[in-house]
N, CA, C and O atoms as a GROMACS GRO file, in nm:
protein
  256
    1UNK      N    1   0.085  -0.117   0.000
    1UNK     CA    2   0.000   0.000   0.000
    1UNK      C    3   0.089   0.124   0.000
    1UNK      O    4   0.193   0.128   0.066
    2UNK      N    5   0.051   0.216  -0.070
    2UNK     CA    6   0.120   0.319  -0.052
    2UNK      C    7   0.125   0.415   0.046
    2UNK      O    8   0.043   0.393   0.135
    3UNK      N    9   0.220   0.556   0.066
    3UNK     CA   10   0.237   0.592   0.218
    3UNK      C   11   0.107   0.676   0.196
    3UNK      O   12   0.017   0.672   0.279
    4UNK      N   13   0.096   0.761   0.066
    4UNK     CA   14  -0.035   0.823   0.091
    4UNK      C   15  -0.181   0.765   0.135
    4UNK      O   16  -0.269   0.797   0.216
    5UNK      N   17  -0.158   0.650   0.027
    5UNK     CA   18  -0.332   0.579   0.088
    5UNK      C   19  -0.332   0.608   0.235
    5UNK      O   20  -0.395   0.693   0.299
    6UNK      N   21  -0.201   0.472   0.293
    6UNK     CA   22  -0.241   0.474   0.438
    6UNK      C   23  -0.271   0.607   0.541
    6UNK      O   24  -0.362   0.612   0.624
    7UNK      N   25  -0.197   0.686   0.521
    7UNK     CA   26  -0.229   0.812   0.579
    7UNK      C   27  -0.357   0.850   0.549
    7UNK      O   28  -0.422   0.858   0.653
    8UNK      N   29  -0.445   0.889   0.413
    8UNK     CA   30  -0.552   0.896   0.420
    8UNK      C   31  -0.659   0.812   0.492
    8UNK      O   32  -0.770   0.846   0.533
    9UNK      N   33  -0.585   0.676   0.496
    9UNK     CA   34  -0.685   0.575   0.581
    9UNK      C   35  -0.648   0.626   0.697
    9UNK      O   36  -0.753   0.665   0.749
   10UNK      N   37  -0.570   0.645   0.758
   10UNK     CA   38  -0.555   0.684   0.910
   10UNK      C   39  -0.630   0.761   0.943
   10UNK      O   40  -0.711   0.747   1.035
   11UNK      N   41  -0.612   0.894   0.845
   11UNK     CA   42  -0.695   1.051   0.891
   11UNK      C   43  -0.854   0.989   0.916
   11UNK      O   44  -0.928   0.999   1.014
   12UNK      N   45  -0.870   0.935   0.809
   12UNK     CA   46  -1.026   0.876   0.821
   12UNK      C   47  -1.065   0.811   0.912
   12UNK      O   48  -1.187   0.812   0.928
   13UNK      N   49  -0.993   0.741   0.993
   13UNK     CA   50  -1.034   0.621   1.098
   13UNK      C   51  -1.000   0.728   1.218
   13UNK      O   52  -1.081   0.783   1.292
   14UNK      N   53  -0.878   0.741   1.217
   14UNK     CA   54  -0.803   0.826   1.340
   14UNK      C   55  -0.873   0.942   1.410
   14UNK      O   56  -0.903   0.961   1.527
   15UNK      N   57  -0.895   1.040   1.261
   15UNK     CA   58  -0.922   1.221   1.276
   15UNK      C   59  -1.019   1.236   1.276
   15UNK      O   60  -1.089   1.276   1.369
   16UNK      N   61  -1.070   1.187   1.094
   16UNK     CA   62  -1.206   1.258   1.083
   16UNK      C   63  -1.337   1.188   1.089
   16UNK      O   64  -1.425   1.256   1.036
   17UNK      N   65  -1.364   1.112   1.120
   17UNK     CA   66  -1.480   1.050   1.192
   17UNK      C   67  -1.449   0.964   1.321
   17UNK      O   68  -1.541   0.893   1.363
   18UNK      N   69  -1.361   0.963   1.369
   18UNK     CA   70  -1.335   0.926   1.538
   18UNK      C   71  -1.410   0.999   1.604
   18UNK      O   72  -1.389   1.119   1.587
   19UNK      N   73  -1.521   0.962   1.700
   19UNK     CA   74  -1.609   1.012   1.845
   19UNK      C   75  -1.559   0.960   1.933
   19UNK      O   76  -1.552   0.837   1.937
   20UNK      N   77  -1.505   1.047   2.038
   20UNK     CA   78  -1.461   1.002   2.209
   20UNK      C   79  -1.599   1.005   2.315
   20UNK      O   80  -1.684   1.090   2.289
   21UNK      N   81  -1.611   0.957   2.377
   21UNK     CA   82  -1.673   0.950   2.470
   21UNK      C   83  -1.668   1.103   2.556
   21UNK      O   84  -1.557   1.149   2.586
   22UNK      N   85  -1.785   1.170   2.591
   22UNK     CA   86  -1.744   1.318   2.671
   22UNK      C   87  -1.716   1.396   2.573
   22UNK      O   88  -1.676   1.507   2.606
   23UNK      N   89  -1.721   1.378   2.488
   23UNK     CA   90  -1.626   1.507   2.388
   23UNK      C   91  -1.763   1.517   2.264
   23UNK      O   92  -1.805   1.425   2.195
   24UNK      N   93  -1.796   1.616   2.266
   24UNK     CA   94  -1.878   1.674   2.137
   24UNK      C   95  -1.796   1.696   1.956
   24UNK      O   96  -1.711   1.781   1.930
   25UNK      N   97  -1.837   1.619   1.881
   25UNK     CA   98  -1.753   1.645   1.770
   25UNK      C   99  -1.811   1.750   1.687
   25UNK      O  100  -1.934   1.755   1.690
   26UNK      N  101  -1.751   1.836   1.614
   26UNK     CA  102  -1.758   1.965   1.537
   26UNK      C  103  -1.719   1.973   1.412
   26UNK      O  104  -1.622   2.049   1.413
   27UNK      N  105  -1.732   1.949   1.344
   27UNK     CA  106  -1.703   1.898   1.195
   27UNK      C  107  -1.702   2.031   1.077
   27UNK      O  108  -1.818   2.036   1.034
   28UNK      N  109  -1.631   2.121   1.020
   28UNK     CA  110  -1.656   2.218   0.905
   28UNK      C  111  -1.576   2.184   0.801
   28UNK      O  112  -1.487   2.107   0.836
   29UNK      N  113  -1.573   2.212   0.695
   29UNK     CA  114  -1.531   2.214   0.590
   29UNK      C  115  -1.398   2.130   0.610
   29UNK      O  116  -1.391   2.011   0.579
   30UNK      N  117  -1.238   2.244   0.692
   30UNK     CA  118  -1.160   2.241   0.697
   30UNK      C  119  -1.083   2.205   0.795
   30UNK      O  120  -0.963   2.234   0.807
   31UNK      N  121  -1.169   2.123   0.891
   31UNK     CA  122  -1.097   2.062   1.044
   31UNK      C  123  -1.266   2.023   1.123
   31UNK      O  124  -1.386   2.052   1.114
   32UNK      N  125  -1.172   1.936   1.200
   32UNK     CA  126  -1.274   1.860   1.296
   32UNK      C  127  -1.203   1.877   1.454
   32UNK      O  128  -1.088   1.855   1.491
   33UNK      N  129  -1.328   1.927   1.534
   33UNK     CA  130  -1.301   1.964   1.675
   33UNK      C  131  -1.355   1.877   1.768
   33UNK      O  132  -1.473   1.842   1.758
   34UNK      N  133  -1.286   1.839   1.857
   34UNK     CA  134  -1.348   1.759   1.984
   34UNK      C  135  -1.304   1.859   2.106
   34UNK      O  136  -1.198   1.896   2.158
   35UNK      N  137  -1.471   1.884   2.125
   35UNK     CA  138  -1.523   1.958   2.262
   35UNK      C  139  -1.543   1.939   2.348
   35UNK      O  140  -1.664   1.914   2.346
   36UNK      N  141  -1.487   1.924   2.502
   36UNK     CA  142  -1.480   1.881   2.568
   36UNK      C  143  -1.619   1.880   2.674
   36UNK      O  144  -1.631   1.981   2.744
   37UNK      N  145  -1.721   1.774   2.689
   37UNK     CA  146  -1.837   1.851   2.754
   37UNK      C  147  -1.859   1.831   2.893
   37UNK      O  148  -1.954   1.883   2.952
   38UNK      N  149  -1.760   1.745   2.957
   38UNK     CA  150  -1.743   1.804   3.114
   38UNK      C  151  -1.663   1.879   3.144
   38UNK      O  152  -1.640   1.882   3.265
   39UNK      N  153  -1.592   1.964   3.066
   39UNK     CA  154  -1.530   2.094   3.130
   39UNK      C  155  -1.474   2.178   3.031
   39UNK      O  156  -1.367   2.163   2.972
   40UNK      N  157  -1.563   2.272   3.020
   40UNK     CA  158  -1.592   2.385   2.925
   40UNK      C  159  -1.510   2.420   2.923
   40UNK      O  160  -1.425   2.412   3.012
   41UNK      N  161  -1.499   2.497   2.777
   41UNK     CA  162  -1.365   2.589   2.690
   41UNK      C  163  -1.216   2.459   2.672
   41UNK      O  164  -1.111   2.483   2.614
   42UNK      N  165  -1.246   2.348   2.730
   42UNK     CA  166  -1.157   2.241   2.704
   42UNK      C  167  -1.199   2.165   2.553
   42UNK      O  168  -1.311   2.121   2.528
   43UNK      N  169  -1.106   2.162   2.480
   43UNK     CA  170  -1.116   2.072   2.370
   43UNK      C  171  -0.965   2.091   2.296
   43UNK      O  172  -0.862   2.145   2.335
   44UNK      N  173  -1.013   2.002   2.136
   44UNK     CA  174  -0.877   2.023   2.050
   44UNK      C  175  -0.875   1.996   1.909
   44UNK      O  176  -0.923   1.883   1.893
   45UNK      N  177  -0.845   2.041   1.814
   45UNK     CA  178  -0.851   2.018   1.662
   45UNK      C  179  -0.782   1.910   1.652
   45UNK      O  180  -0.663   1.893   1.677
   46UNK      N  181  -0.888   1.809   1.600
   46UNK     CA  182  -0.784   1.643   1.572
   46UNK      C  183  -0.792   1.630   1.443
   46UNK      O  184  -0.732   1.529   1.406
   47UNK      N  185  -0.850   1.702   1.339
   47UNK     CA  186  -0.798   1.744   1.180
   47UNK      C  187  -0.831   1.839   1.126
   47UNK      O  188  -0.938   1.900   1.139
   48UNK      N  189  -0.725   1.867   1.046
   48UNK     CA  190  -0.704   1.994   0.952
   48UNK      C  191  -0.653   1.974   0.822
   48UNK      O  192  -0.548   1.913   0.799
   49UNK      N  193  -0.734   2.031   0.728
   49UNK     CA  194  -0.695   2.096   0.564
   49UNK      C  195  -0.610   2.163   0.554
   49UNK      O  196  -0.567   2.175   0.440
   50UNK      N  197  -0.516   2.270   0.700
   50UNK     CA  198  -0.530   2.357   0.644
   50UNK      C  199  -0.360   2.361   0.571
   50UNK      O  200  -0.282   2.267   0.587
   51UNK      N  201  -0.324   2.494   0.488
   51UNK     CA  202  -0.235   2.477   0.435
   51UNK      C  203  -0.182   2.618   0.403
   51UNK      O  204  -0.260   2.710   0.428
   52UNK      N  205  -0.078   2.644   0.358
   52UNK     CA  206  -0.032   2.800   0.341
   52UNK      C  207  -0.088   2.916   0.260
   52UNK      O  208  -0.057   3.034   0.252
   53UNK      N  209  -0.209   2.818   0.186
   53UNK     CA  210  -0.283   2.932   0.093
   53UNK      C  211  -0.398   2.966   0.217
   53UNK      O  212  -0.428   3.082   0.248
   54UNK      N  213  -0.465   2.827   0.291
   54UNK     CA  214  -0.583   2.868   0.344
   54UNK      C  215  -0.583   2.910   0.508
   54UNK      O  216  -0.679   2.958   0.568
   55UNK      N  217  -0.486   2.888   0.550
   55UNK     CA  218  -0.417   2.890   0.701
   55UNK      C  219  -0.484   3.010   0.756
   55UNK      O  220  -0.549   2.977   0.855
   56UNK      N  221  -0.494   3.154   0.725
   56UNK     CA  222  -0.480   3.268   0.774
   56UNK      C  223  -0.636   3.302   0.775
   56UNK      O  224  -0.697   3.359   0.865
   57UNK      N  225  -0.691   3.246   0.642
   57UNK     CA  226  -0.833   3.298   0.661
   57UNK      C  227  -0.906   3.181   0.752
   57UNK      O  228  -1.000   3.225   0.819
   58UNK      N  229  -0.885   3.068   0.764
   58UNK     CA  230  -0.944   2.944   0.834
   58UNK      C  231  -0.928   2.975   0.998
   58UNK      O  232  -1.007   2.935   1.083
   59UNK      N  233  -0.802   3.059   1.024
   59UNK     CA  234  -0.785   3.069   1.176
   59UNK      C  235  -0.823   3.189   1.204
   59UNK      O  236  -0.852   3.206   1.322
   60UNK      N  237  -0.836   3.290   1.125
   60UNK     CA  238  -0.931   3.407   1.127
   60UNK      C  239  -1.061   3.402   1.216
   60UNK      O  240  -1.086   3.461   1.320
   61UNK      N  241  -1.156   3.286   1.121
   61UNK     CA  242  -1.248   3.235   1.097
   61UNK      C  243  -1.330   3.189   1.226
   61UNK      O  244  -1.443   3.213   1.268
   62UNK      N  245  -1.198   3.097   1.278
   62UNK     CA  246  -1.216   3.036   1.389
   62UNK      C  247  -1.251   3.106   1.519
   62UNK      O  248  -1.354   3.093   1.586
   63UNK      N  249  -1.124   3.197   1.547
   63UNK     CA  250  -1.119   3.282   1.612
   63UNK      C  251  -1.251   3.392   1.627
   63UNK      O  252  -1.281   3.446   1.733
   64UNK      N  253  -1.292   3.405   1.552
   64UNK     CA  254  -1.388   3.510   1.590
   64UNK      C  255  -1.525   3.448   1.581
   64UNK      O  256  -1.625   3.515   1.608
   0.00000   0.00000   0.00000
């Protein structure tokens, strides 16, 4: 198998459709967030698109 497939298989199994237990998942376009829901403002981006063209407007985005 090649290194790209597997990595795409990973992101897929691993990143972007993995649900934790306690954690709210958040899904947009360009990254997926797990929210932490026993203790607020806790969480963490477990995937991202992003890249040097889209980086600045995506964390813009986020941020506000």
């Amino acid at each position: 198998m090649k290194k790209s497939k597997t990595i795409a298989l990973y992101d897929l199994d691993q990143r972007r459709d993995v649900e934790y237990p306690g954690f709210r998942r958040e899904v947009t376009l360009n990254l997926v967030r797990s929210i932490d829901t026993s203790e607020p403002g806790k969480g963490a981006i477990i995937f991202s698109q992003l890249d040097e063209n889209n980086a600045d407007d995506i964390i813009r985005e986020q941020a506000s």
